[in-house]
Backbone of each chain as ProteinMPNN parsed JSONL, in Angstrom:
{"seq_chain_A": "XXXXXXXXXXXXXXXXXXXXXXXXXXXXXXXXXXXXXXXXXXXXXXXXXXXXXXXXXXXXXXXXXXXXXXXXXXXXXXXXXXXXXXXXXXXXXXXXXXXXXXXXXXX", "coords_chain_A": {"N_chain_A": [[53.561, 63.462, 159.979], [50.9, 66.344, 159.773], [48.591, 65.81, 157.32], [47.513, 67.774, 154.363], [44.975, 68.971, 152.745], [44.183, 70.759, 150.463], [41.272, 72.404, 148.086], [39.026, 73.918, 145.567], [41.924, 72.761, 143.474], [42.558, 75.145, 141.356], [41.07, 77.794, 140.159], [38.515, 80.023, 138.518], [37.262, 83.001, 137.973], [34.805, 85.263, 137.288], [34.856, 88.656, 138.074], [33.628, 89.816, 141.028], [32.093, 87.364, 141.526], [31.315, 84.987, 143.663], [32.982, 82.916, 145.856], [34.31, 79.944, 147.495], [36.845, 78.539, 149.283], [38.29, 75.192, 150.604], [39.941, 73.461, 153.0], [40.667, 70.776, 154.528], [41.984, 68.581, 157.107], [43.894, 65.763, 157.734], [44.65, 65.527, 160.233], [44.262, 66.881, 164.117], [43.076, 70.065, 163.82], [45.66, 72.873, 165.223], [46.833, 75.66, 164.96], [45.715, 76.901, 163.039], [46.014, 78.869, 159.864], [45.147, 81.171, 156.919], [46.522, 82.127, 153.776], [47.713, 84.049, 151.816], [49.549, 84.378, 148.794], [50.541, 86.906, 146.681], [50.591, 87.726, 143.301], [53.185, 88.884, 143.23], [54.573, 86.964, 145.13], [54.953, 87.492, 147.3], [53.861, 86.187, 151.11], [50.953, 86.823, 152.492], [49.353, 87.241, 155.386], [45.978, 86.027, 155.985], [44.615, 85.259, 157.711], [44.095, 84.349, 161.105], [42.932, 81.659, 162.668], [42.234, 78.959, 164.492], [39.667, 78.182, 165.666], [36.156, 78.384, 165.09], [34.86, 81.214, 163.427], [35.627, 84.083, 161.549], [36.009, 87.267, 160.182], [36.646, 89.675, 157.436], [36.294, 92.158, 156.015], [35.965, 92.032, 152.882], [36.35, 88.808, 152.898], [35.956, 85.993, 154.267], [36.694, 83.207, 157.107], [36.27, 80.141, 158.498], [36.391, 77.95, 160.402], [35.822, 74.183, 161.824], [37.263, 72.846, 163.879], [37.067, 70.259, 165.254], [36.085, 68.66, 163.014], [38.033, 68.473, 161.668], [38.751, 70.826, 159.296], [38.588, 73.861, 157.3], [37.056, 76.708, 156.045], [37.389, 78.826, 153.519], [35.979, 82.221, 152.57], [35.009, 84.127, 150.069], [33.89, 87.447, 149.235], [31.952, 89.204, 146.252], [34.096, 89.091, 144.382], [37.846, 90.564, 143.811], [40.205, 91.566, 140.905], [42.712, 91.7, 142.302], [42.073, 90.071, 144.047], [43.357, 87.913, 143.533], [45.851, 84.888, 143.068], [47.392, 82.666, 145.173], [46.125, 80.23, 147.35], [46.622, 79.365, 150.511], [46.445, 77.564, 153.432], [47.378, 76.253, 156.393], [48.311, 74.457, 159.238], [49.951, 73.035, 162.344], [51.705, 70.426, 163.936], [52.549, 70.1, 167.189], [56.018, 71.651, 166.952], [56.262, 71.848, 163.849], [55.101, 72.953, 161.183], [52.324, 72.661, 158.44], [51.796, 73.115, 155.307], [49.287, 73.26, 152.658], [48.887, 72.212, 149.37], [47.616, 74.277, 148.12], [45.189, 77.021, 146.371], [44.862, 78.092, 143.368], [43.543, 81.176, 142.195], [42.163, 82.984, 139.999], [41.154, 85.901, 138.737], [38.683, 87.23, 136.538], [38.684, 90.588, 134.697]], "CA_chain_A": [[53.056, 64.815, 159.967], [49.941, 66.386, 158.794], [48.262, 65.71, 155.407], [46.905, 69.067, 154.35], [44.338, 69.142, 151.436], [42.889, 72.102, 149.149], [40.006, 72.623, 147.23], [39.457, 73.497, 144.593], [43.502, 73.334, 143.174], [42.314, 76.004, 140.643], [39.638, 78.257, 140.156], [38.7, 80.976, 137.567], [35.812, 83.452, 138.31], [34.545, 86.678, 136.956], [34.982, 89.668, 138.519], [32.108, 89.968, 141.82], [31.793, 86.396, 141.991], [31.568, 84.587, 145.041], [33.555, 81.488, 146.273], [34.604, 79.332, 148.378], [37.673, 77.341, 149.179], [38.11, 74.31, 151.568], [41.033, 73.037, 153.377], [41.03, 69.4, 155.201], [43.55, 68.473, 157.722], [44.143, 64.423, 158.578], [44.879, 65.491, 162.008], [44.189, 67.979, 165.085], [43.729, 71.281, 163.594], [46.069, 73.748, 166.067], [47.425, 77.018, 164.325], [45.306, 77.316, 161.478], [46.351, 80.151, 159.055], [45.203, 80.96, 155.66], [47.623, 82.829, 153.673], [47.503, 84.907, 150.193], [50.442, 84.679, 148.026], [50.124, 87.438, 145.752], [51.484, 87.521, 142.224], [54.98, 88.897, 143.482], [55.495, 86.432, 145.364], [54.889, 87.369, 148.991], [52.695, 85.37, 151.402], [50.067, 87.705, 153.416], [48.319, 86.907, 156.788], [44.517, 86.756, 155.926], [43.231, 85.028, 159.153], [44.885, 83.01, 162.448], [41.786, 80.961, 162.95], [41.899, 77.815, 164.904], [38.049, 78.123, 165.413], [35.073, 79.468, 164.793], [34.49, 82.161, 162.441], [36.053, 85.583, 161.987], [35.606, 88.312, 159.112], [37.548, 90.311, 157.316], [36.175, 93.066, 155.308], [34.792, 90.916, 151.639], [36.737, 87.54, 153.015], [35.81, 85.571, 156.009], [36.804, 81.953, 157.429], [35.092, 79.275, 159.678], [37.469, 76.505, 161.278], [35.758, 73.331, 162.601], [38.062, 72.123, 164.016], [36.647, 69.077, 165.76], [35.446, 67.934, 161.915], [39.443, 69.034, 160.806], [38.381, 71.612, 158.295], [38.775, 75.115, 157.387], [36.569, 77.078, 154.544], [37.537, 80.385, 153.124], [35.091, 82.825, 151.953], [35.802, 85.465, 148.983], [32.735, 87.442, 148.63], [32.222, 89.905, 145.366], [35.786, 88.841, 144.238], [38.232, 91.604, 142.713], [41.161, 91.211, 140.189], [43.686, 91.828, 143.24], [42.27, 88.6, 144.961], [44.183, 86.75, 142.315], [47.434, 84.451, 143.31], [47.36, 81.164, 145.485], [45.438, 80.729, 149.294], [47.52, 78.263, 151.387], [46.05, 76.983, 154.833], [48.217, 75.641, 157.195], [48.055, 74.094, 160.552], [50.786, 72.184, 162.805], [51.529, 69.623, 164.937], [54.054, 70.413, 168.021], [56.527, 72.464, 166.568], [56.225, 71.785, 162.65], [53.741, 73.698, 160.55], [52.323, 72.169, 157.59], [50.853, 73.833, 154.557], [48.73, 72.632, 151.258], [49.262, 73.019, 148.256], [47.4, 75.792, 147.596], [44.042, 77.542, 145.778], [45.455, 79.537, 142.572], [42.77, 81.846, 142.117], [42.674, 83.63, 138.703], [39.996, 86.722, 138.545], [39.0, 88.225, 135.374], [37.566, 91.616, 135.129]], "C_chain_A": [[51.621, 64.879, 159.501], [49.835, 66.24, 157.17], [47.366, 66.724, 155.725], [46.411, 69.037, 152.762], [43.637, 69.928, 151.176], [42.52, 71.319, 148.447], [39.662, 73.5, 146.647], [41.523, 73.201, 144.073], [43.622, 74.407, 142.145], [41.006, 76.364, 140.496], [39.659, 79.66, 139.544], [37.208, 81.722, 137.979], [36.329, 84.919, 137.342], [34.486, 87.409, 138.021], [33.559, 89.645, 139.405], [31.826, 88.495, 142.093], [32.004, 86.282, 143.352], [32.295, 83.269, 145.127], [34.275, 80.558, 147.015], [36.034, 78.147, 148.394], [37.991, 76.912, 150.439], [39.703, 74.017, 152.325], [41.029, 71.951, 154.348], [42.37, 69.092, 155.888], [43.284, 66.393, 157.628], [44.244, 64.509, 159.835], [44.341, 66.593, 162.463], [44.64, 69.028, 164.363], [43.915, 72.266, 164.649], [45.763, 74.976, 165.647], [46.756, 76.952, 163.322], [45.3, 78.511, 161.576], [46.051, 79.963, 157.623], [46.266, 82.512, 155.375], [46.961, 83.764, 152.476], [48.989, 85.048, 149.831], [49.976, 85.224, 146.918], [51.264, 86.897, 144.155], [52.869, 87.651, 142.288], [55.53, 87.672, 144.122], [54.756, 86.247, 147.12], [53.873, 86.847, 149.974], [51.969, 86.672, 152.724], [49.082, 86.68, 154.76], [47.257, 86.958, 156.594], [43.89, 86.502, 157.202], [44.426, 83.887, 159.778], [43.099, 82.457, 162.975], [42.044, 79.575, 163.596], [41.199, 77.56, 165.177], [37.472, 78.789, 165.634], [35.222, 79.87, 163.605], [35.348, 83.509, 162.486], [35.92, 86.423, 159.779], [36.468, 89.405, 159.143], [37.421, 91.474, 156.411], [34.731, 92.347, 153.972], [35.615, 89.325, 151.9], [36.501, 87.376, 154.423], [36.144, 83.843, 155.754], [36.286, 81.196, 158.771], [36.261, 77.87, 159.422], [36.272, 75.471, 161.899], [36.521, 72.351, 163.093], [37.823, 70.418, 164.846], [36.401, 67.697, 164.473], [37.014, 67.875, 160.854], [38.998, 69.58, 159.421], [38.21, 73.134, 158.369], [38.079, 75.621, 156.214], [37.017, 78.932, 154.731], [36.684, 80.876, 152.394], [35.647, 83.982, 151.525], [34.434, 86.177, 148.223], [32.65, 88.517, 147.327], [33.879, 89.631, 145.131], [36.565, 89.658, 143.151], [39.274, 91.165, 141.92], [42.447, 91.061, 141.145], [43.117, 90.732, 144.258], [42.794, 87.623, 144.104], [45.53, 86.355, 142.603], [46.43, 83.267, 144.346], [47.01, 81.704, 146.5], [46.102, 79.405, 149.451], [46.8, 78.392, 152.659], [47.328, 76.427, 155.479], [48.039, 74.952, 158.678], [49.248, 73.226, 161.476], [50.514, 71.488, 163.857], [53.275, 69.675, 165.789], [54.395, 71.87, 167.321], [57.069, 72.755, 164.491], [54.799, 72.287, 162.029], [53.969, 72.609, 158.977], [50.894, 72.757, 156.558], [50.19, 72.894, 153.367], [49.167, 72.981, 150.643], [48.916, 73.941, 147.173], [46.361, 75.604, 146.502], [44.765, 77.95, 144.348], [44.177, 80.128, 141.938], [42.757, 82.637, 141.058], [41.101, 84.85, 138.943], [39.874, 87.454, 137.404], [37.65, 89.273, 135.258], [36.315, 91.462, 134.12]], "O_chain_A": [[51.063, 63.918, 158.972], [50.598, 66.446, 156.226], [46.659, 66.827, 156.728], [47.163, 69.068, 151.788], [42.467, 69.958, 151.557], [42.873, 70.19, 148.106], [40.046, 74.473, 147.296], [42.266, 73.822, 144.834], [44.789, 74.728, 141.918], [40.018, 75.642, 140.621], [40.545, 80.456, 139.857], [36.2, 81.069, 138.249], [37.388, 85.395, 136.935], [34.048, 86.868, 139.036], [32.488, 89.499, 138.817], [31.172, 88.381, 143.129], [32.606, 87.056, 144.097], [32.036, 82.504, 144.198], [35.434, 80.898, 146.775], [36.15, 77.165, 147.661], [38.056, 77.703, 151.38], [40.605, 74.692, 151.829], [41.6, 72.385, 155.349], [43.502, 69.267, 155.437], [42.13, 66.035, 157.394], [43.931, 63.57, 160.567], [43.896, 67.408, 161.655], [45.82, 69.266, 164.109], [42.902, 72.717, 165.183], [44.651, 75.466, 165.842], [47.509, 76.94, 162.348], [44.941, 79.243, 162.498], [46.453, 78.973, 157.012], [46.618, 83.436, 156.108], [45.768, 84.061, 152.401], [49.674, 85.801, 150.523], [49.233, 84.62, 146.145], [52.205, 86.114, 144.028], [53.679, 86.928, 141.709], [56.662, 87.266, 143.859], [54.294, 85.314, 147.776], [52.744, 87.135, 149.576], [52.611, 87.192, 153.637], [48.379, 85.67, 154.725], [46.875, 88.076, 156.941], [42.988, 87.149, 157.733], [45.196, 83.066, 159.28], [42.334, 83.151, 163.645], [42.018, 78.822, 162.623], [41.251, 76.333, 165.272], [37.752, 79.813, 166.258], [35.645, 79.137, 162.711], [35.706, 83.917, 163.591], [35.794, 85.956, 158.647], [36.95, 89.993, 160.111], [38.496, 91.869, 155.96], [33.507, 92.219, 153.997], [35.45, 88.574, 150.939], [36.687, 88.118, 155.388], [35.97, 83.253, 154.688], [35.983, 81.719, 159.843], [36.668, 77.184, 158.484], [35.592, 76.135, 162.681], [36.451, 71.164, 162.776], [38.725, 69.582, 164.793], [36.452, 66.477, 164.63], [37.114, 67.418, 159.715], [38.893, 68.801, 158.474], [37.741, 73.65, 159.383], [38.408, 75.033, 155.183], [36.964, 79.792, 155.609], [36.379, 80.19, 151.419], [36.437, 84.714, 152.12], [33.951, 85.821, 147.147], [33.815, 88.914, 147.294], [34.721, 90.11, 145.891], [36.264, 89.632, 141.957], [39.449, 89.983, 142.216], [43.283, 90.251, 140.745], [43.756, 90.548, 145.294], [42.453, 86.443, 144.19], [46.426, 87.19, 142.477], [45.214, 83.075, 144.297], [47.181, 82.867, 146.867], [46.096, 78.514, 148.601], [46.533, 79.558, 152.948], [48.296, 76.214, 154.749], [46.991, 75.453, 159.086], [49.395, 72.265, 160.721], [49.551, 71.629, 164.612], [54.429, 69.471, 165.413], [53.651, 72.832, 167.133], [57.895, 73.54, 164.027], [53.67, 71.989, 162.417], [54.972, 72.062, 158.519], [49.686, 72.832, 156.786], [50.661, 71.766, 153.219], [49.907, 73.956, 150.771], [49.385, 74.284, 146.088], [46.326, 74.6, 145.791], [45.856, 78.274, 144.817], [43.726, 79.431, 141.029], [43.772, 83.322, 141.187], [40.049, 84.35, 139.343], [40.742, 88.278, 137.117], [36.447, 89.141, 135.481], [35.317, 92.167, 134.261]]}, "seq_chain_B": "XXXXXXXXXXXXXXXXXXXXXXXXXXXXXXXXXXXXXXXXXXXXXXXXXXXXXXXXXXXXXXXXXXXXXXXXXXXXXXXXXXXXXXXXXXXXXXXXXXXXXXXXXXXXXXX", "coords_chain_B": {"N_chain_B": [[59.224, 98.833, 161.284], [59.876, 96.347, 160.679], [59.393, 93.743, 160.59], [59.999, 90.271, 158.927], [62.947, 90.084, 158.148], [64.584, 89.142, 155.312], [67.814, 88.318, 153.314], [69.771, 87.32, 150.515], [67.133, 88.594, 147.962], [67.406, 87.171, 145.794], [69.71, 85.179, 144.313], [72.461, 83.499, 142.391], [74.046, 80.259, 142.086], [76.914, 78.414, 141.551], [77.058, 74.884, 141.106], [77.776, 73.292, 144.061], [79.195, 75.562, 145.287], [78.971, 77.661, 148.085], [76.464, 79.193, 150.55], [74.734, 81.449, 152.609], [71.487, 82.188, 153.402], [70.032, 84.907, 154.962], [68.726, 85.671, 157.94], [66.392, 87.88, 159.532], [64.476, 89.047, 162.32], [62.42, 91.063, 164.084], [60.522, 91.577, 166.215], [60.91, 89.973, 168.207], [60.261, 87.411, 168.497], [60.255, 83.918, 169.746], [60.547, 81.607, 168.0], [61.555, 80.591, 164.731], [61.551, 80.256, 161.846], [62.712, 78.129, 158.493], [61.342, 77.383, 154.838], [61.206, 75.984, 151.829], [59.646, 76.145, 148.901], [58.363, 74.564, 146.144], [57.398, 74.413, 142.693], [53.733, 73.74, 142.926], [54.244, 72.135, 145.258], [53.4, 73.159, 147.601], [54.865, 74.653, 150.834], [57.509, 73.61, 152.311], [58.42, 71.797, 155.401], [62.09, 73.327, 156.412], [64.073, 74.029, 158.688], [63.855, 74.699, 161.857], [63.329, 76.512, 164.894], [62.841, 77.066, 168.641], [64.008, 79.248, 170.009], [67.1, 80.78, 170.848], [69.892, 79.257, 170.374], [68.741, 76.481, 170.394], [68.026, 74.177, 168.142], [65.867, 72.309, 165.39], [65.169, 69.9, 162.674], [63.402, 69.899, 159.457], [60.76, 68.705, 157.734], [62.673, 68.409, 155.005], [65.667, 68.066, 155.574], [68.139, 67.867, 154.734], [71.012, 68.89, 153.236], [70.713, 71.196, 154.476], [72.038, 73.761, 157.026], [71.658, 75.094, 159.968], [71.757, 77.8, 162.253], [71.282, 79.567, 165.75], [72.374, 81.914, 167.251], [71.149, 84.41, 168.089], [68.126, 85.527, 169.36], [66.991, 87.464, 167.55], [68.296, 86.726, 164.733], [68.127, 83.692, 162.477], [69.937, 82.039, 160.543], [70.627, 80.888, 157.29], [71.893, 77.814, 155.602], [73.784, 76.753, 152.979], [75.861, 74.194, 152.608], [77.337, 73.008, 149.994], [76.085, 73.262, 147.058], [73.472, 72.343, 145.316], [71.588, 71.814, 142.034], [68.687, 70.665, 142.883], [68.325, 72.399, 145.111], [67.697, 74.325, 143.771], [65.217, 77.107, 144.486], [62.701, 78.406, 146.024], [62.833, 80.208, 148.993], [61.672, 80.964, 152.162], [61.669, 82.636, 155.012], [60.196, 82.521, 158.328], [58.707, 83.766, 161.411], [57.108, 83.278, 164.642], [54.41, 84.107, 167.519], [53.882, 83.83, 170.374], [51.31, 82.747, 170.513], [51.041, 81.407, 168.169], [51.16, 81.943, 165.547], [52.074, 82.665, 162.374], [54.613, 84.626, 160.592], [55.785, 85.845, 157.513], [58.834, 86.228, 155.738], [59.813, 88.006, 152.765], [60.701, 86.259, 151.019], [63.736, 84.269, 149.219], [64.904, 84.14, 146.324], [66.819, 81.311, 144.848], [68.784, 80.02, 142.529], [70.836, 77.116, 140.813], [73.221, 76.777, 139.398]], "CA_chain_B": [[58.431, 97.981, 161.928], [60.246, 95.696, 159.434], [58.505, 92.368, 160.802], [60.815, 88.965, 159.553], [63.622, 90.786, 156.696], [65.218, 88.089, 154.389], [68.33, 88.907, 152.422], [69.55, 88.133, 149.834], [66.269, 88.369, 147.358], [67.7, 86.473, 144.143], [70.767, 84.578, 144.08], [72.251, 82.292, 141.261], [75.358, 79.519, 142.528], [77.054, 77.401, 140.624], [77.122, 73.905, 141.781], [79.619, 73.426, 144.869], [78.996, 76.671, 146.043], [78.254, 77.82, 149.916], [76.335, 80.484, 150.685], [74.045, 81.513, 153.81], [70.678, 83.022, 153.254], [70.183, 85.711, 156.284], [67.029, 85.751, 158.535], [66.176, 88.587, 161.177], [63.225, 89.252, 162.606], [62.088, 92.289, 165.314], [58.973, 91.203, 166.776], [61.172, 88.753, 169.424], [59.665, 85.853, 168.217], [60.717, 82.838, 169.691], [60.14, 80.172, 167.155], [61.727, 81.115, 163.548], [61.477, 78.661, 160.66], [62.667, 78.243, 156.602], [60.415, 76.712, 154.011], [61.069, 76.274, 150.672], [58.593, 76.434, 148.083], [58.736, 74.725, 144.489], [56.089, 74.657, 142.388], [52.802, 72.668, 143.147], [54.411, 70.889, 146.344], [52.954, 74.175, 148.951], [55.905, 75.421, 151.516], [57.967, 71.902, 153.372], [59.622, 73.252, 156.438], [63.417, 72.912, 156.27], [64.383, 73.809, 159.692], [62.602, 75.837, 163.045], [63.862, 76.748, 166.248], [62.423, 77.433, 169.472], [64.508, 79.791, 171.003], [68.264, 81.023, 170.977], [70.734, 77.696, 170.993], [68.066, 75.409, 170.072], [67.019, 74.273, 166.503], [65.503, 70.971, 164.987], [64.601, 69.021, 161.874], [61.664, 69.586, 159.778], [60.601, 67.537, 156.653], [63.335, 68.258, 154.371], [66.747, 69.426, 156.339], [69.132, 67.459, 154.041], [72.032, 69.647, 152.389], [70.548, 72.438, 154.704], [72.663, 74.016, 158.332], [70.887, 76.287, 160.797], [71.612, 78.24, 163.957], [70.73, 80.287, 166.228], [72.874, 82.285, 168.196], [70.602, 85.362, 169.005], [66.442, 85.875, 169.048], [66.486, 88.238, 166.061], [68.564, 85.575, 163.195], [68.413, 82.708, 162.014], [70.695, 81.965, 158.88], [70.149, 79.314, 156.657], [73.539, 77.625, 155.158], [73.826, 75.795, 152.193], [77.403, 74.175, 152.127], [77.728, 72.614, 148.486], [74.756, 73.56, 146.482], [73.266, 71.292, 144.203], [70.431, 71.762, 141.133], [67.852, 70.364, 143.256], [67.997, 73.37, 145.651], [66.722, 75.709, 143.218], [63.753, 77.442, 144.7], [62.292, 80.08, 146.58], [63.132, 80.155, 150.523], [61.075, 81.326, 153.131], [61.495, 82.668, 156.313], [58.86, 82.893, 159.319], [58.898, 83.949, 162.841], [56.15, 82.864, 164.858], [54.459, 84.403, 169.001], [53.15, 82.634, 171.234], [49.812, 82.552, 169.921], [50.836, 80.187, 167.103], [50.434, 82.729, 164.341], [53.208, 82.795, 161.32], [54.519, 85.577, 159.9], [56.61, 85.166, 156.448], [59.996, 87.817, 154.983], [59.197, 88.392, 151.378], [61.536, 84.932, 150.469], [64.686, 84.569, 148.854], [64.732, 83.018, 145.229], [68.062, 80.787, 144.607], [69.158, 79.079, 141.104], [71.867, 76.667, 141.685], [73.232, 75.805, 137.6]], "C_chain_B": [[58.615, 96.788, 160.665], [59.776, 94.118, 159.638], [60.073, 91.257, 160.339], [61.21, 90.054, 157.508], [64.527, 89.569, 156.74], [66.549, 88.966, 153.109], [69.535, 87.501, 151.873], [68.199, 87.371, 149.062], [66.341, 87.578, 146.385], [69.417, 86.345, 144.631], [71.049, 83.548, 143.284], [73.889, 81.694, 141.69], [75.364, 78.659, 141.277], [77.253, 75.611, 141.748], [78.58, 73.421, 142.844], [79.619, 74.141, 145.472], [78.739, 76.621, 146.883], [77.815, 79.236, 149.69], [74.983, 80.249, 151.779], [72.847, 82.849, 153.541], [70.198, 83.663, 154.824], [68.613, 86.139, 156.486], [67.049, 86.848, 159.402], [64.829, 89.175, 161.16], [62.999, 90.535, 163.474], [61.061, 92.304, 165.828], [59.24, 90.458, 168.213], [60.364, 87.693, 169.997], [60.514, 85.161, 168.829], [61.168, 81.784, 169.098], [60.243, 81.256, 165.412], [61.809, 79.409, 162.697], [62.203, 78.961, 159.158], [61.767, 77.285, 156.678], [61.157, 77.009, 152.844], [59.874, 75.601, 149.595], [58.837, 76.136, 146.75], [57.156, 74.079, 143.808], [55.282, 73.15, 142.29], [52.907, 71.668, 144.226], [54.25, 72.043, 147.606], [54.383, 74.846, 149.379], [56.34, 74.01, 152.663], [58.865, 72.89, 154.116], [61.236, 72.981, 156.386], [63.876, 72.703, 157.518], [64.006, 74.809, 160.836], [63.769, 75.455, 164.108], [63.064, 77.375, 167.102], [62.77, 78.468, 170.067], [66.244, 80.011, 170.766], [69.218, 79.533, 171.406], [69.646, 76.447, 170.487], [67.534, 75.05, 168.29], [66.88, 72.148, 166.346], [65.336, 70.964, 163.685], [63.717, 69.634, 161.626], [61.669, 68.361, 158.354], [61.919, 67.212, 155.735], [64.539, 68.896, 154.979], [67.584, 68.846, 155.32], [69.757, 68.317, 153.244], [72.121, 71.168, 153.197], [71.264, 72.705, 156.58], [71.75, 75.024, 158.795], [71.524, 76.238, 161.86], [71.35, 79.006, 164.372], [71.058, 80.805, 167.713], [72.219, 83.755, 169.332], [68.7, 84.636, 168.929], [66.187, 86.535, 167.674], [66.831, 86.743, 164.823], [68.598, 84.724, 163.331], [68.423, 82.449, 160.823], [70.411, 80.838, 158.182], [71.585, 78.922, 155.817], [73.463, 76.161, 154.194], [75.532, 75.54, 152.074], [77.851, 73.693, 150.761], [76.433, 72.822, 148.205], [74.475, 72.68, 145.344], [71.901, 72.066, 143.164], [69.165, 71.784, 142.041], [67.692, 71.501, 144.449], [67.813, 74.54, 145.125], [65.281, 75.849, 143.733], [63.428, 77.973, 145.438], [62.037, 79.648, 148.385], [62.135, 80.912, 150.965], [61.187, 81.319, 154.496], [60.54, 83.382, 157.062], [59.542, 82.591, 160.226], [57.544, 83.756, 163.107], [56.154, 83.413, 166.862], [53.964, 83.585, 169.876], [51.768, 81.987, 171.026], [50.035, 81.263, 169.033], [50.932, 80.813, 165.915], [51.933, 83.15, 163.883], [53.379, 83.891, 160.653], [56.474, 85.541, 159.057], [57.812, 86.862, 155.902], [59.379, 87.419, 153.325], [59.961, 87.082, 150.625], [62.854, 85.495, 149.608], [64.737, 83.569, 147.721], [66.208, 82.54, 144.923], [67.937, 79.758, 143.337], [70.448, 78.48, 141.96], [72.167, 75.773, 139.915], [74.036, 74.53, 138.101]], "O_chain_B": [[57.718, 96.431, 159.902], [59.873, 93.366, 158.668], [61.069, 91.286, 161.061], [60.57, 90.414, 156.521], [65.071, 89.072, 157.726], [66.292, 89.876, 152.32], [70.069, 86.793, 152.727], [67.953, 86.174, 149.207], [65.258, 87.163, 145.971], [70.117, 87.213, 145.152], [70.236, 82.625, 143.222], [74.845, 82.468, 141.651], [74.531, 78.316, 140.439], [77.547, 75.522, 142.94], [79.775, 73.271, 142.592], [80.04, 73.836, 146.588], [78.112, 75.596, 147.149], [78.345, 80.136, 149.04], [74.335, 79.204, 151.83], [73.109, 84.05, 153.486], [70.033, 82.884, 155.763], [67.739, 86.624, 155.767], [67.955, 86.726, 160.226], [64.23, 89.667, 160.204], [64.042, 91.165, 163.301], [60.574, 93.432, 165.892], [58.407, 90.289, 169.104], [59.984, 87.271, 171.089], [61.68, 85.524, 168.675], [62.065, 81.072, 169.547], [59.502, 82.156, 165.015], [62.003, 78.21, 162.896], [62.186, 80.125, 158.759], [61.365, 76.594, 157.614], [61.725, 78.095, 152.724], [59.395, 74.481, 149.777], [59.376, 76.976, 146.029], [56.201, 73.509, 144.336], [55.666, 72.045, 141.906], [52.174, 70.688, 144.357], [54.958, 71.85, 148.595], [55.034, 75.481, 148.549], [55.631, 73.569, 153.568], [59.532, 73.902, 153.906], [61.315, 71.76, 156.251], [64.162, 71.549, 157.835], [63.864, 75.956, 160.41], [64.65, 74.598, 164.171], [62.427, 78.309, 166.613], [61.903, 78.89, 170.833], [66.674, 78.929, 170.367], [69.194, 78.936, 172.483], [70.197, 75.378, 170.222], [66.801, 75.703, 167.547], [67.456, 71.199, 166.879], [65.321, 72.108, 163.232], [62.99, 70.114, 162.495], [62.454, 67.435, 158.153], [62.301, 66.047, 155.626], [64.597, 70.126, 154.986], [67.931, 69.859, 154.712], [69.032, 68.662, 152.311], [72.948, 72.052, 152.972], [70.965, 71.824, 157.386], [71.128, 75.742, 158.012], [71.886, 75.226, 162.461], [70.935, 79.793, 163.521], [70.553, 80.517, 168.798], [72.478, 84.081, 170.491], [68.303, 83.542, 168.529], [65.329, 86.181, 166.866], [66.005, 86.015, 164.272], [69.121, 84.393, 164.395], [67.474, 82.5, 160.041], [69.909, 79.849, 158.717], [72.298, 79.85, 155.438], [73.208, 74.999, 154.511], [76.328, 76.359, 151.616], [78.96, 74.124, 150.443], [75.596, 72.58, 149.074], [75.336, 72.378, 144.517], [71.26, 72.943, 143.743], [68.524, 72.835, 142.041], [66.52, 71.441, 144.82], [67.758, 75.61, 145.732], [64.37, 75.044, 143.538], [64.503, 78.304, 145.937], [61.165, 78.894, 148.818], [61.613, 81.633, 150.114], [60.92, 80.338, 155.19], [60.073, 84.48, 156.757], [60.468, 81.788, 160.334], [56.714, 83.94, 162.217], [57.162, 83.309, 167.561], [53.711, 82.407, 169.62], [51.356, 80.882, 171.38], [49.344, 80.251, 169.146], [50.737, 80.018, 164.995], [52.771, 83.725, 164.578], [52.401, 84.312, 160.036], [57.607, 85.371, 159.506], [57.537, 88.057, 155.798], [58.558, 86.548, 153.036], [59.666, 86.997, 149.433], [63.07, 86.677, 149.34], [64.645, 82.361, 147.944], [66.951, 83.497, 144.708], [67.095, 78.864, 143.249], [70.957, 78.851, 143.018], [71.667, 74.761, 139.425], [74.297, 73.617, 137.317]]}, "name": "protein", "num_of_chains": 2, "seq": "XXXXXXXXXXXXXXXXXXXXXXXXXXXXXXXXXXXXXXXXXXXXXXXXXXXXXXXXXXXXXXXXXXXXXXXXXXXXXXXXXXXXXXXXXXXXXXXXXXXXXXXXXXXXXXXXXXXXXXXXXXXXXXXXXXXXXXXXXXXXXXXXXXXXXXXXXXXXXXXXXXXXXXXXXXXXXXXXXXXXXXXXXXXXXXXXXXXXXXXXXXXXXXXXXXXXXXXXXX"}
């Protein structure tokens, strides 16, 4: 299967910061998805990206997929972007995620 | 417009136990999946299906049953439950595009 690696595996910012997190595949990235698991629990859709670029309000992501890599952008960052970012991507019919950003924001 | 509903939310077995965590979706996804999720090792897939009648393997299927008699469910079936399947389930339906979409999970203890 894929090997799927985050970047940082933790990360603490103040409130408005900016920052960035990475995601590396070993293989052909297909389906890339980054996620948002909030504090409850539940995992959110932020972006279906398998390449390029796309934008999302104060978060945007850029896929190269030729270089297998995915970066997430979190710009002014609020207390409610706080909980884990998961990437994912598969091969065939198996998806395979990292193990995740955990993002802490303090106001 | 209830997208992929997971029930039940919290369950606690004792070891030995069977019990079948319940998937349905309404989007008429093709391709439904579990994951479970324990901490610091991401989401490993348990078991996916393509389509009504069909299901496969994913990283970890061991202790775990699936099928898939309509498009909307797919159940997940633990027949003896052990310790080591404590931990928070996940089900996703997925369209043709490729693009995953997760039920709110189902957390299971297993003393």
């Amino acid at each position: 299967g894929i090997q799927v690696e985050q970047s940082p595996p933790d990360l603490i910012l103040q409130e408005g910061a900016n920052s960035t997190l990475r995601c590396n595949f070993s293989d052909s990235v297909n389906n890339l998805q980054w996620f948002h698991q909030n504090p409850w629990g539940q995992l959110i859709n932020l972006f279906y990206i398998p390449s390029g670029t796309k934008q999302n309000g104060r978060l945007s992501a850029t896929t190269v997929a030729t270089e297998r890599y995915s970066l997430l952008y979190i710009s002014s960052s609020q207390t409610t972007d706080s909980g884990v970012y998961f990437c994912a991507s598969n091969t065939g019919n198996q998806f395979y995620f990292g193990t995740g950003t955990s993002l802490t924001v303090i106001p | 417009n209830a997208g992929v509903t997971q029930t039940p939310k919290f369950q606690v077995l004792k070891t030995g136990q069977s019990m079948t965590l319940q998937c349905a979706q309404d989007m008429n996804h093709e391709y439904m999946s579990w994951y479970r999720q324990d901490p610091g090792m991401g989401l490993r897939l348990i078991h996916y299906s393509v389509g009504a009648g069909i299901t496969d393997q994913g990283e970890v299927p061991n202790g775990y049953n699936v099928s898939r008699s309509t498009t909307e469910d797919f159940p997940l079936r633990l027949l003896s439950a052990a310790p080591s399947q404590t931990s928070v389930y996940f089900c996703a339906s997925g369209g043709g595009g490729g693009e995953l979409f997760f039920g709110e999970g189902s957390r299971l203890t297993v003393l």
